[in-house]
Backbone as CSV, one residue per row, in Angstrom:
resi,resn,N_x,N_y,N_z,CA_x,CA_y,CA_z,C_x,C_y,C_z
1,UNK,67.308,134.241,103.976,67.835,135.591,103.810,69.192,135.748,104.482
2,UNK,69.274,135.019,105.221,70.741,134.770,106.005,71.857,135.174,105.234
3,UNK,72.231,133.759,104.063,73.028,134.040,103.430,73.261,134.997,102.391
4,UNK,71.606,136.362,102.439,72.757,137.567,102.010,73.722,137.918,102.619
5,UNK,73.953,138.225,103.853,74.773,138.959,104.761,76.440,138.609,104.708
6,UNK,76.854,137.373,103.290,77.699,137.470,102.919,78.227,138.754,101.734
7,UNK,77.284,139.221,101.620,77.605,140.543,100.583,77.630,141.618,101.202
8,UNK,79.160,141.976,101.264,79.748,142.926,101.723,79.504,144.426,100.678
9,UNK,80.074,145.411,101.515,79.604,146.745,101.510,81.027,147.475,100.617
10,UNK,81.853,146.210,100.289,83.391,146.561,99.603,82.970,147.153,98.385
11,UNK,81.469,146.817,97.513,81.717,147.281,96.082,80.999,148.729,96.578
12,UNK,80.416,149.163,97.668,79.800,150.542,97.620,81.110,151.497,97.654
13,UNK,81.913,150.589,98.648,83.485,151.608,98.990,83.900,151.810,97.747
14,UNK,83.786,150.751,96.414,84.156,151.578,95.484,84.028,152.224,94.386
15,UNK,82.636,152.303,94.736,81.659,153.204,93.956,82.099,154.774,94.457
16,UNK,82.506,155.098,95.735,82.440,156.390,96.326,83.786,156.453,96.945
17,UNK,84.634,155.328,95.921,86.159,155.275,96.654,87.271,156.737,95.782
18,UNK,86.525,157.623,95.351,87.437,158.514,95.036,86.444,160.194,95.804
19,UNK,85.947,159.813,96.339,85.390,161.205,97.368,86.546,161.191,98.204
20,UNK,86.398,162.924,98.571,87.948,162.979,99.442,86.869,162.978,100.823
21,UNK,87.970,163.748,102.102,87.305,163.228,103.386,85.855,164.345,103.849
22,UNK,84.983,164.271,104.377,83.914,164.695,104.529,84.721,166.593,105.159
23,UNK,85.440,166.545,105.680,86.003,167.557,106.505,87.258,168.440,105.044
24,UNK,87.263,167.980,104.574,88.287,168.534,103.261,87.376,169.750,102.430
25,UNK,88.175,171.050,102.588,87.523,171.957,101.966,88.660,172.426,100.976
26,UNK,88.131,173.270,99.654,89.463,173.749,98.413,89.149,175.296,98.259
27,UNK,89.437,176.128,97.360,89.199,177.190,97.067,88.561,177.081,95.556
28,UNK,87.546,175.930,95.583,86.977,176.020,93.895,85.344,176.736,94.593
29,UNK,85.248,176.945,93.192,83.589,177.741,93.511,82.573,176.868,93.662
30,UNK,81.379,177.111,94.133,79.802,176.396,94.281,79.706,175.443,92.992
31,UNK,79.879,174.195,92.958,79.669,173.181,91.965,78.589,172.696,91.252
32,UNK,77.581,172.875,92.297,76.020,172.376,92.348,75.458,172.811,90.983
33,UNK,75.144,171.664,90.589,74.597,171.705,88.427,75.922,170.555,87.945
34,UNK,77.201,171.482,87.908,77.809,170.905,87.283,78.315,169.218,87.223
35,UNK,79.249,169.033,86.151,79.081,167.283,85.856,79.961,166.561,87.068
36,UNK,79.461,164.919,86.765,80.045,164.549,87.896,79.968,163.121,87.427
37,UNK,80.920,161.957,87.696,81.217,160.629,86.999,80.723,159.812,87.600
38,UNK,80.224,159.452,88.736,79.626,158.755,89.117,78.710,159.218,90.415
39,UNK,77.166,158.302,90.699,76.321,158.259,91.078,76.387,158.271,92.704
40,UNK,76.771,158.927,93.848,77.139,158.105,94.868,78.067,159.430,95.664
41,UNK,79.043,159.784,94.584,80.734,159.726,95.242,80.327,161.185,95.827
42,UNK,81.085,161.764,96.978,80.910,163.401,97.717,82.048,164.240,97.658
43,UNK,82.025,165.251,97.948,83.005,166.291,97.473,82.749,167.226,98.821
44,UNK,82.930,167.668,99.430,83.393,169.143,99.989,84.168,170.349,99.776
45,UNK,83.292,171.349,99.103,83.986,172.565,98.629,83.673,173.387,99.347
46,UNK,84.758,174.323,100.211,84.118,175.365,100.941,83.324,175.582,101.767
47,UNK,83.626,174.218,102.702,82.411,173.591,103.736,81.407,172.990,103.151
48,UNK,80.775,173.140,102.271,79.593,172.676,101.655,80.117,171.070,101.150
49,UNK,79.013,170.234,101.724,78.952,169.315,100.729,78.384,168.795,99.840
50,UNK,78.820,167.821,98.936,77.962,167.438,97.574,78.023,166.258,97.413
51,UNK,76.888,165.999,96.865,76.918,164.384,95.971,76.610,164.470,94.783
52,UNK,77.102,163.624,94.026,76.864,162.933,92.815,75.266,162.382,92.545
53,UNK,74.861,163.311,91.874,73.124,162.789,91.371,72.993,162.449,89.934
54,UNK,72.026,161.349,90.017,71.737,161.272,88.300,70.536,162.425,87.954
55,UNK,70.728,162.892,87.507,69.540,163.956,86.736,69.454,164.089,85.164
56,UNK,68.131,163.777,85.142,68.113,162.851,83.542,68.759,161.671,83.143
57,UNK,69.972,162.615,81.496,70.772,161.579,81.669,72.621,161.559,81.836
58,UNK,72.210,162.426,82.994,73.667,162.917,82.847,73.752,162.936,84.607
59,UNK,75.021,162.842,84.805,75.276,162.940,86.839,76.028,164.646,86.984
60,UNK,74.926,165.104,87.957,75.399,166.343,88.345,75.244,166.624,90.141
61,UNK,76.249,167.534,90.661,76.812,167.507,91.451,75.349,168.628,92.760
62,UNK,75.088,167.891,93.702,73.748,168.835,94.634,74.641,168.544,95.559
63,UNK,73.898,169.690,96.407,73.908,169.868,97.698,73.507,168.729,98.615
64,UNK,74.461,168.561,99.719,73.483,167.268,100.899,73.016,168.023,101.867
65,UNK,71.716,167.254,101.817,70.666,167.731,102.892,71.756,168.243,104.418
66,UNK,71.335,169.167,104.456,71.955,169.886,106.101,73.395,170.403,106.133
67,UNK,73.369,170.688,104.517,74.704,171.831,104.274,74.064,172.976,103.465
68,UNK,74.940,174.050,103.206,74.156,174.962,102.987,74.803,175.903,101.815
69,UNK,74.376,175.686,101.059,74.753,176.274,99.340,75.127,177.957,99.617
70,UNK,76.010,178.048,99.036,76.185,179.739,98.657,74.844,180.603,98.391
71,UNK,74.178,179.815,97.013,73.177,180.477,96.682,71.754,179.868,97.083
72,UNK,71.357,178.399,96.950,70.185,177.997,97.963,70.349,176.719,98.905
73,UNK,69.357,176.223,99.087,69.341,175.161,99.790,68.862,173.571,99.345
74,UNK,69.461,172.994,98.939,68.565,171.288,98.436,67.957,170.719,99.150
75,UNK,67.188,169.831,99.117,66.532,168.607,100.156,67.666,167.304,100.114
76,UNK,66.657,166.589,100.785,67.587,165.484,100.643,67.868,164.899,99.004
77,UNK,69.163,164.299,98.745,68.688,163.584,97.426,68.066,162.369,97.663
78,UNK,66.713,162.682,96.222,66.149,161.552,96.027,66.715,159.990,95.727
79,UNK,65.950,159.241,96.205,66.469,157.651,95.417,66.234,157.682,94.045
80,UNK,67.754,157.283,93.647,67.727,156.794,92.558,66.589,155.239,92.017
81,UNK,66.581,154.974,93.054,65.826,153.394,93.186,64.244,153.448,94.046
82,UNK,63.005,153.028,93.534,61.829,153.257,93.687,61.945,151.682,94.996
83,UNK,61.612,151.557,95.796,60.797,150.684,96.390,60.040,149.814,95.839
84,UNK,60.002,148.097,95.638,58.393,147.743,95.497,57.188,148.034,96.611
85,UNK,56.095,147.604,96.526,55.401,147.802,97.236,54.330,146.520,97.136
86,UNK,54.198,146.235,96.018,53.086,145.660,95.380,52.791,144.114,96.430
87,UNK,54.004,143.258,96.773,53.896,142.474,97.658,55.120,142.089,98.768
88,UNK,54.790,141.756,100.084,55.375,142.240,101.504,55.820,141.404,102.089
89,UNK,56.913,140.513,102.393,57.277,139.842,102.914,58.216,139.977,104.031
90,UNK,57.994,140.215,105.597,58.741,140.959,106.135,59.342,141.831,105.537
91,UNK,61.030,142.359,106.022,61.576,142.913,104.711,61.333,142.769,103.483
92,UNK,60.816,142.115,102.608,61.700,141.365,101.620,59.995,142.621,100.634
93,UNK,60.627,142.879,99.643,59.474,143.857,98.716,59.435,143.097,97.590
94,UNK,58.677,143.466,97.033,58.235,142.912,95.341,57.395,143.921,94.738
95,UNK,57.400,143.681,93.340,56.710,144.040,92.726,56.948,143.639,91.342
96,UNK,55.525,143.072,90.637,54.978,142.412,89.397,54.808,143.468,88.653
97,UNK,55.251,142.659,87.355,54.503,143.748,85.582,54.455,142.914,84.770
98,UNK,53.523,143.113,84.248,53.576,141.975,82.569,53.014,142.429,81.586
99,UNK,53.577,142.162,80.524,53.299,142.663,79.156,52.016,143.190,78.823
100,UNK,51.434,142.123,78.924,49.822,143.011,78.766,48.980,142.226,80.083
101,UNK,48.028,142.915,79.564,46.909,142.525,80.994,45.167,141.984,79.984
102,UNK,45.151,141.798,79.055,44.476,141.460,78.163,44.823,140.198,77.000
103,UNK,45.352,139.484,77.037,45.812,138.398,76.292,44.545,137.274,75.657
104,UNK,45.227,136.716,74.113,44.589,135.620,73.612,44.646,134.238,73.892
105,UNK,44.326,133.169,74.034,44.912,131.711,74.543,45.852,131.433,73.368
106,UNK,47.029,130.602,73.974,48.413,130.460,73.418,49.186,131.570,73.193
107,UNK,48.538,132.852,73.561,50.067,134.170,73.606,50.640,133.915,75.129
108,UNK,52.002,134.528,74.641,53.119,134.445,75.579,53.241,135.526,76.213
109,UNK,53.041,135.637,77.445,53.038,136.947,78.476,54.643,137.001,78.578
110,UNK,55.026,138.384,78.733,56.478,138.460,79.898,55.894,139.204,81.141
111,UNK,56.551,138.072,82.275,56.681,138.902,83.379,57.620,139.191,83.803
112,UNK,57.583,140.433,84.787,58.845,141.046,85.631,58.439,141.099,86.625
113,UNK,59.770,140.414,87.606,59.601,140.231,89.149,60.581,141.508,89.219
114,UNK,60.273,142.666,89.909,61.575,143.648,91.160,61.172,143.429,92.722
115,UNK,62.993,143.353,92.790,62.682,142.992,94.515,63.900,143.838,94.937
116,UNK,63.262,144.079,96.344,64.905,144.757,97.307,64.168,143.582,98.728
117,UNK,65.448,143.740,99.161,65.416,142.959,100.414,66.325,143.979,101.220
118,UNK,65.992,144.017,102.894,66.566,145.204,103.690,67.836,143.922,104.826
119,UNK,68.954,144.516,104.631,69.874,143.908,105.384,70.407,144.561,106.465
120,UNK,70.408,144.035,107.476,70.578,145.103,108.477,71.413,143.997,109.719
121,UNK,72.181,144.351,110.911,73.121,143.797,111.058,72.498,142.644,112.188
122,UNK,73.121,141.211,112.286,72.815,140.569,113.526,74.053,139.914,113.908
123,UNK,74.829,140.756,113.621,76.075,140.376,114.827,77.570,140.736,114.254
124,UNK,78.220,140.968,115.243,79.613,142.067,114.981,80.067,140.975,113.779
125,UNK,80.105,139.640,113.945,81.052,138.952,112.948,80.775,138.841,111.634
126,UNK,78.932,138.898,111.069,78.445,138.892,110.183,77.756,140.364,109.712
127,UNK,78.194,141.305,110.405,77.263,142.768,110.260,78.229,143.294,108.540
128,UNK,76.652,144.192,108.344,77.165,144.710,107.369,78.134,145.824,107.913
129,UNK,78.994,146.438,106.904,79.891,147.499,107.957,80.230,148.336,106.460
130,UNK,80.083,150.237,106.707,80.794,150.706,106.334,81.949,151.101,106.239
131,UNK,82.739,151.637,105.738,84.239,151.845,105.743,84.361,153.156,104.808
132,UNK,85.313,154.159,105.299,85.567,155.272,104.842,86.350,154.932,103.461
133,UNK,85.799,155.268,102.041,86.485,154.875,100.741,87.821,155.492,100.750
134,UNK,88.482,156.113,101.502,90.019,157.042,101.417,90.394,155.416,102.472
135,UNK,89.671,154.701,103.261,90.789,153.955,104.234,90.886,154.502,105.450
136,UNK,91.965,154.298,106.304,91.541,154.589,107.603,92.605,155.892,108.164
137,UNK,93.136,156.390,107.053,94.102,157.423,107.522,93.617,158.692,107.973
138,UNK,93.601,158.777,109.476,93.312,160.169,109.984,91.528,160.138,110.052
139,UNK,90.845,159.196,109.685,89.786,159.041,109.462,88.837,159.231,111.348
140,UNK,88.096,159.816,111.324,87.776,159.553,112.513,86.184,159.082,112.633
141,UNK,85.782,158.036,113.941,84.614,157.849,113.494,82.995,158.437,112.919
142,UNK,83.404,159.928,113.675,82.294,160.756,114.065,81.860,161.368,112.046
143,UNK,83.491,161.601,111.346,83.612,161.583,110.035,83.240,160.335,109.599
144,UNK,83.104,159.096,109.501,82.762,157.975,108.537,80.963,158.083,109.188
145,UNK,80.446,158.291,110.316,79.115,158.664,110.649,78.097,160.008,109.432
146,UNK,79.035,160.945,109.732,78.875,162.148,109.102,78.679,161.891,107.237
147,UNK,79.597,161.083,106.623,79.380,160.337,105.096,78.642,159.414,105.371
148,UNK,78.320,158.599,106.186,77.296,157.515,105.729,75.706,158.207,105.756
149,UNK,75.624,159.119,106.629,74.715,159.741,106.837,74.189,160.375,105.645
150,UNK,75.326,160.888,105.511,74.594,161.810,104.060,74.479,160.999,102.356
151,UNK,74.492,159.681,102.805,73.652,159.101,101.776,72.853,157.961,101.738
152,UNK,72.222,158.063,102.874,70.949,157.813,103.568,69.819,158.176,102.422
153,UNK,69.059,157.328,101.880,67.833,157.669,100.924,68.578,157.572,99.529
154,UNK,69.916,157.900,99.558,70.381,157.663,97.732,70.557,156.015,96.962
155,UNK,69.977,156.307,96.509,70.519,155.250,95.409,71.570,155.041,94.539
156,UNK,71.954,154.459,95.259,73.766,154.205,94.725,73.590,152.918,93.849
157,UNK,73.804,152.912,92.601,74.649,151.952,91.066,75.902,151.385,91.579
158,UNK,76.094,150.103,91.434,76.791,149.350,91.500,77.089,148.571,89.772
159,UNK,78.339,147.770,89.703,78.507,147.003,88.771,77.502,145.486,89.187
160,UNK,76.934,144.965,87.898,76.637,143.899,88.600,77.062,142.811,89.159
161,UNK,76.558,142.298,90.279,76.870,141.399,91.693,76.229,140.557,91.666
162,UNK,76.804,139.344,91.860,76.339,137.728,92.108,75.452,138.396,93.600
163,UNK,74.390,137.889,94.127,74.075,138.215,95.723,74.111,136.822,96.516
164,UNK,74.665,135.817,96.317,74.962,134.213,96.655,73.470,133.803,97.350
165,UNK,72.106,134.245,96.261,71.348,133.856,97.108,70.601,133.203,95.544
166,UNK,69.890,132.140,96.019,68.805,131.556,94.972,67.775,130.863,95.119
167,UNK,67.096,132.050,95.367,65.412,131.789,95.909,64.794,131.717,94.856
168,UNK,63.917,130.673,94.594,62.657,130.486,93.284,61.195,131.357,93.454
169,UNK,61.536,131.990,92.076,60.681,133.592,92.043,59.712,132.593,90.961
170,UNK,58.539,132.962,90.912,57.552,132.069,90.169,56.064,133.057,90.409
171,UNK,55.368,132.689,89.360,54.010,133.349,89.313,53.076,132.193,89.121
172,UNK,51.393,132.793,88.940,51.014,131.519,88.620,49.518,132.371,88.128
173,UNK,48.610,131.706,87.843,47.266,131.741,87.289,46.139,131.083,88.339
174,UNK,45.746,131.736,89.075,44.839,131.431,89.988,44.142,130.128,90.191
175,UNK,43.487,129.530,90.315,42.611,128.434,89.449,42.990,127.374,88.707
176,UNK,43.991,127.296,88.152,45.215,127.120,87.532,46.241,126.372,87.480
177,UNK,46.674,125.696,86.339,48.089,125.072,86.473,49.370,125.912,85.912
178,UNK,48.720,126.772,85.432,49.208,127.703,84.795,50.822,128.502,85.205
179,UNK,52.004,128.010,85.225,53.082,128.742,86.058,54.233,129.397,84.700
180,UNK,55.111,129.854,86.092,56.254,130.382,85.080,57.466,130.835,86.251
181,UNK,58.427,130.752,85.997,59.543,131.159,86.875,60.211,129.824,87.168
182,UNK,60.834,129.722,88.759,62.218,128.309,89.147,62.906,129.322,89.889
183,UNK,64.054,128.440,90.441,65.120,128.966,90.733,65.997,129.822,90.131
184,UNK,66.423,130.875,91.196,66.821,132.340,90.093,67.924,132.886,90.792
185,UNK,69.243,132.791,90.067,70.412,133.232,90.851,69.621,135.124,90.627
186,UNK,70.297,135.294,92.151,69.904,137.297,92.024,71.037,138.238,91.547
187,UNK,70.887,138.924,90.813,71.990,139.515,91.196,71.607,141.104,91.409
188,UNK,72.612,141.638,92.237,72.386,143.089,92.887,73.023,144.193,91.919
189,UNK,72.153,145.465,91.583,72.529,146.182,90.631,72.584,147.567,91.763
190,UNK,72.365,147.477,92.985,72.646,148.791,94.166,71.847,148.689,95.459
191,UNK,72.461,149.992,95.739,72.098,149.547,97.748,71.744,150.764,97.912
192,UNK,70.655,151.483,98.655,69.940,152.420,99.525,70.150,152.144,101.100
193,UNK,71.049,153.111,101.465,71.326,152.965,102.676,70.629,153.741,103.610
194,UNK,69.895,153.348,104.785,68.875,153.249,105.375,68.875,153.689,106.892
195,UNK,69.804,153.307,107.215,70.186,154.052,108.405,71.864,153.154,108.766
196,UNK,72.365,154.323,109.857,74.313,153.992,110.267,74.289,153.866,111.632
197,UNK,75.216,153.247,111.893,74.976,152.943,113.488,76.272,154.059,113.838
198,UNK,76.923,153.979,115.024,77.341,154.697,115.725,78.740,154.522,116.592
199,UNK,78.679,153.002,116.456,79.981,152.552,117.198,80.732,151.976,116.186
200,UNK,82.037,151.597,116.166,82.537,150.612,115.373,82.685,149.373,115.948
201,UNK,82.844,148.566,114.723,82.516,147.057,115.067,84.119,146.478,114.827
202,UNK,85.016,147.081,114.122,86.582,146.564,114.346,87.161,147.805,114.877
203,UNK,88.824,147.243,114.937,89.887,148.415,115.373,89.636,149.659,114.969
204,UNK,89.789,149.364,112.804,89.664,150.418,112.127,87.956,151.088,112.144
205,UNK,88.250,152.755,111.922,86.875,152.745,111.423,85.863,152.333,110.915
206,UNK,84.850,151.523,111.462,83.879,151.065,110.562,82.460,151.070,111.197
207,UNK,81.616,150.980,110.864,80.287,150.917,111.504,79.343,150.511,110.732
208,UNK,78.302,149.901,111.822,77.153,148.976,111.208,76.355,149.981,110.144
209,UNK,75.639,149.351,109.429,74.160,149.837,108.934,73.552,149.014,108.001
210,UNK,72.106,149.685,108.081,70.674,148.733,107.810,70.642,149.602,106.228
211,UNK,70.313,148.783,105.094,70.423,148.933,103.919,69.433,148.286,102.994
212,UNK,68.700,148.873,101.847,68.112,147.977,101.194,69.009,147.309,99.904
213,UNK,69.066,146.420,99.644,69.632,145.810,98.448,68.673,145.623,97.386
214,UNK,69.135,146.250,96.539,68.021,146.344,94.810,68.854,144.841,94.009
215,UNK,67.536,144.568,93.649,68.185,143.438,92.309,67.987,143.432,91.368
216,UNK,68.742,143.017,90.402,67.971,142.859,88.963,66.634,142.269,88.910
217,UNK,66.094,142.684,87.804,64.969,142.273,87.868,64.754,141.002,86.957
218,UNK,63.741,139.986,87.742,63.996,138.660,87.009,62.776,138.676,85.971
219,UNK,62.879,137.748,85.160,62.343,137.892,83.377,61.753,136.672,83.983
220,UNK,60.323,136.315,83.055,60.353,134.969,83.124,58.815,135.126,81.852
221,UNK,58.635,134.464,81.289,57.627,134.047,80.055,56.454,132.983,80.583
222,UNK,55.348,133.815,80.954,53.938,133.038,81.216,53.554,132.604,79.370
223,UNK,53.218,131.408,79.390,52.576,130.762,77.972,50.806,130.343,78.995
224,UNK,50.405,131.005,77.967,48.686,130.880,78.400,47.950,129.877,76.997
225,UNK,47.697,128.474,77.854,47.809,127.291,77.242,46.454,127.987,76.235
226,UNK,46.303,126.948,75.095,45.144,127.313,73.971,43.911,126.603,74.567
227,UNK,44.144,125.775,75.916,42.503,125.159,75.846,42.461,125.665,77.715
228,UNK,43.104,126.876,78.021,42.307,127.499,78.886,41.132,128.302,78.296
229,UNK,40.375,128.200,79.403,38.672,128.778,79.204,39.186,130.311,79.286
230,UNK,38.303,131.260,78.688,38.247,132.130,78.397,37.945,132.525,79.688
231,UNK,38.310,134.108,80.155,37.857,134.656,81.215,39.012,135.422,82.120
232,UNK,38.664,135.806,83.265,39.645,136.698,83.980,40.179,136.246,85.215
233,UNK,41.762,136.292,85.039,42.216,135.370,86.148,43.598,135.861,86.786
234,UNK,43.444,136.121,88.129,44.307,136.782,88.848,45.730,136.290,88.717
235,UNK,46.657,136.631,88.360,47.944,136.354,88.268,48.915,137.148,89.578
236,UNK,49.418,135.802,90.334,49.562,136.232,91.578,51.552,135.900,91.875
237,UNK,52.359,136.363,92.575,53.476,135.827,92.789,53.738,134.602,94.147
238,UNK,54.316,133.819,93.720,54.308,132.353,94.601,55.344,132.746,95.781
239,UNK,54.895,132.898,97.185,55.648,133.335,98.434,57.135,132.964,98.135
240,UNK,58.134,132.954,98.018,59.811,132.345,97.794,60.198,131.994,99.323
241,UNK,60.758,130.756,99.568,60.984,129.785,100.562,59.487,129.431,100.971
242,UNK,58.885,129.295,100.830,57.192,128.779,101.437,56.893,129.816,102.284
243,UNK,56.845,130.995,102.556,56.939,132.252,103.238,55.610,132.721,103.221
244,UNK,54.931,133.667,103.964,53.633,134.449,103.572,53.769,135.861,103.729
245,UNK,53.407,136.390,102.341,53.176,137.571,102.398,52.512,138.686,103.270
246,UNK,52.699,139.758,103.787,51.983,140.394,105.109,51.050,141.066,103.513
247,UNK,51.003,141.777,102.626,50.370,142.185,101.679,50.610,141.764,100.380
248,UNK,49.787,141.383,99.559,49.368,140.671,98.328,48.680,141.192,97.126
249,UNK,49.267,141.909,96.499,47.794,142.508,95.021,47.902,141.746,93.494
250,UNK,47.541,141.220,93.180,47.523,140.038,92.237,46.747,141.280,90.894
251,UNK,47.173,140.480,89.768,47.189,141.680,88.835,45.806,140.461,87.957
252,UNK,44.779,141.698,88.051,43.673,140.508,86.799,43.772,140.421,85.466
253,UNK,44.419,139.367,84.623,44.494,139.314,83.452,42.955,138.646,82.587
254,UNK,43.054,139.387,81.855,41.947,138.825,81.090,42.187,138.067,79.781
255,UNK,41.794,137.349,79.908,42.058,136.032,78.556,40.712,135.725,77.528
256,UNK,41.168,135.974,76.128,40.050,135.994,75.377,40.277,134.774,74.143
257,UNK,39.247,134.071,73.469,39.593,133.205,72.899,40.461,133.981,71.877
């Protein structure tokens, strides 16, 4: 997991690199509903601030938790991005799906692996670090604290990202010779930021924080041979680096001639 911590926090800066500064107020009216271009980016109108939400299928502009609307009040915004749960590897989450859960011998299952892994900092030279998307002009730290904060729990969209990591994601058939998966470049489709630290770690503004990283989700095609025996058989995900899971739920497929 090490060598995530080469994936820097540069493509979030520019996901939310056209929000002006957390302290910037205008004379436009209460925004909250209206449209907004991307998923992430904040605004301050009139003291109040806002983020960019997906709702449905369109991005519209809410309130952040612990500012306070003209007319009401929002919660926090939700994640755009669900958690796995299904299996636990220290940080590291998962969660399995496959086509059906009832299959004939010789049909072809698809499975889907989703994973986030949580990155969080172990040392000034390799830490992850935010950075104020305006840059460092006039920027002060207590302001780049104040924006990282307030998108804490969102799920922020990214373009997709190589994550320079290639761990072999694989399933299998209990009992079984039965496999599917290999080695699987990841790549990262967004980041849920999780908590901000407090000091900076260079000259310029910047500061640590602990983040989950979402990935694409990997594909892979179980073939359920024609002279397996009929019957019901747990289809489980294979630990990645020889690792053990702290929780495990294996999905029972049933196989019929």
């Amino acid at each position: 997991m090490k060598h995530l911590l080469i994936t820097s926090l540069a493509t979030l800066s520019l996901v939310v690199g056209s929000s002006p500064l957390p302290t910037q107020a205008t004379n436009m009216p209460n925004i909250t509903g209206t449209s907004c271009t991307k998923v992430g980016l904040t605004k301050t109108v009139k003291s109040i601030n806002y983020i960019c939400k997906k709702t449905g299928k369109s991005n519209k502009w809410a309130v952040v938790s612990g500012t306070t609307s003209p007319t009401t009040t929002n919660p926090l915004p939700i994640a755009a991005f669900v958690l796995p749960s299904q299996y636990i590897m220290g940080e590291n989450r998962y969660d399995v799906a496959v086509s059906r859960k009832n299959a004939v011998r010789g049909e072809i299952l698809t499975v889907t692996v989703s994973m986030t892994a949580v990155m969080r900092k172990w040392g000034s030279f390799q830490g992850e670090t935010f950075r104020h998307p305006l840059g460092d002009a006039g920027v002060t730290l207590a302001e780049l604290i104040k924006l990282c904060k307030s998108l804490i729990g969102v799920g922020i969209s990214v373009p997709l990202t190589p994550a320079g990591w290639s761990p072999t994601i694989s399933v299998s058939l209990t009992g079984t010779s039965v496999t599917a998966g290999g080695p699987t470049d990841l790549v990262v489709i967004g980041y849920i930021i999780k908590e901000c630290g407090d000091t900076a770690v260079t000259d310029t503004p910047s500061i640590s924080v602990v983040r989950n990283t979402v990935y694409k989700d990997v594909l892979m095609q179980l073939t359920i041979p024609a002279t397996l025996p009929a019957g019901t058989y747990e289809l489980t995900l294979t630990p990645p680096e020889g690792a053990k899971f702290t929780k495990a739920t294996p999905i029972a497929i049933k196989i019929s001639e």
